[in-house]
N, C-alpha and C positions, 0 to 999 in steps of 0.2 A: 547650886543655883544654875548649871549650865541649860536645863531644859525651863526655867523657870523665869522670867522676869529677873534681872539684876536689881539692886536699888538703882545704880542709874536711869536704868532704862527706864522703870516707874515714874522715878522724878522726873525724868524728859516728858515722858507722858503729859505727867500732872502740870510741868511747868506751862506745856503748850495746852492745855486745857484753861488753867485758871488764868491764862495772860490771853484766851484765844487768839492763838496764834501768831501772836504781836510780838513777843517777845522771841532772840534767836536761842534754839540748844547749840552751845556748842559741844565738838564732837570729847566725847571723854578722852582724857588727858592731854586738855590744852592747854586749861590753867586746874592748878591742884582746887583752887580755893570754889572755882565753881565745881567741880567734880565733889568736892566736899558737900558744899548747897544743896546739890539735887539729889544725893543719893541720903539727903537726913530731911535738909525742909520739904525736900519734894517728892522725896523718895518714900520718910514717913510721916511725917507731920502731917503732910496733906493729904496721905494716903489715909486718915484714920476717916474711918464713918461717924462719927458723932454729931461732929457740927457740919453742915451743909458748905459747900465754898461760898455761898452767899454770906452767912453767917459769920465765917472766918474772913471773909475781904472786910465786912461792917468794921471789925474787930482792929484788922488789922491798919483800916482808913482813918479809925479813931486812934492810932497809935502814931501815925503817920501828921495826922491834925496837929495831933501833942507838940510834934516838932515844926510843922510847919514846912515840913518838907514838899514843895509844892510841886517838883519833877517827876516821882514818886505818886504822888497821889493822883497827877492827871494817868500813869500808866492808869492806876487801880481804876479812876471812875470809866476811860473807857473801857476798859475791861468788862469793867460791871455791864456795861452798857451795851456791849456786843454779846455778851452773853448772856442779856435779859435781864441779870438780877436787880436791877436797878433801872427805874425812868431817868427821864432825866431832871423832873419835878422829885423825884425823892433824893437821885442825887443832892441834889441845891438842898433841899430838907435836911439832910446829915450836917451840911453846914451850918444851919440855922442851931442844932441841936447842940454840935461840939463845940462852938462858939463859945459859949460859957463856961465848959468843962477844961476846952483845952487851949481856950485865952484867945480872946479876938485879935490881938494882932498875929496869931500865928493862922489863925482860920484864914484871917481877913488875906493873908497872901497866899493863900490857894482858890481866891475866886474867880480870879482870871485863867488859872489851869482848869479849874472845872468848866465854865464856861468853852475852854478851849477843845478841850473834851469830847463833851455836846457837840460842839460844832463840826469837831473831823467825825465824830460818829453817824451825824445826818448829811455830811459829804459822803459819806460812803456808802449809809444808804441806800443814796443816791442816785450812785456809780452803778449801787450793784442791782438795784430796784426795779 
């Protein structure tokens, strides 16, 4: 692999792609466990072409619902959201949708991170507009 892409380097890639650039890489071998992440979730997981990163964030927001993990899911929505795959009217729709599937009081407490979301997404806009 010396002329070739490492899996880290891939998952570094991938990381700052699907997080537009919101999230930090750090540098390989800071902590073993993130060097682990990027070079399998990000390196290949998200490196496969099948499903779309739009497809795979839907996927993985409704996993994230499941729990209710509301930290988490404001990363994903703005994510989505800087990188187009998502308004911010289908955002709020997904909520509507997993609501039932994955129990309104866990939905119900990530409507203020979504919301919050939205809102630093059109601050920056903004900024940058």
């Amino acid at each position: 692999m010396s002329e070739e892409e490492t899996l880290y380097e891939k998952g570094a890639k991938n990381l700052t792609e699907v997080y537009a650039g919101d999230v930090v890489v750090m540098p390989e071998g800071t902590m073993p466990f993130i060097d682990v992440m990027l070079r399998t979730l990000f390196g290949e997981v998200w490196e496969r072409d099948v499903l779309s990163i739009r497809d795979r964030r839907l996927l993985l927001m409704g996993v994230i619902a499941s729990q209710g993990q509301g930290d988490i899911w404001k990363i994903q929505a703005k994510s989505a959201l800087k990188r187009g795959e998502l308004t911010a009217d289908e955002l709020r729709e997904t909520l509507i949708i997993l609501a039932p599937y994955a129990g309104y009081p866990n939905v119900a407490s990530l409507l203020g991170h979504c919301e919050e979301a939205i809102n630093e997404w059109k601050s920056e806009q903004e900024e940058t507009g």
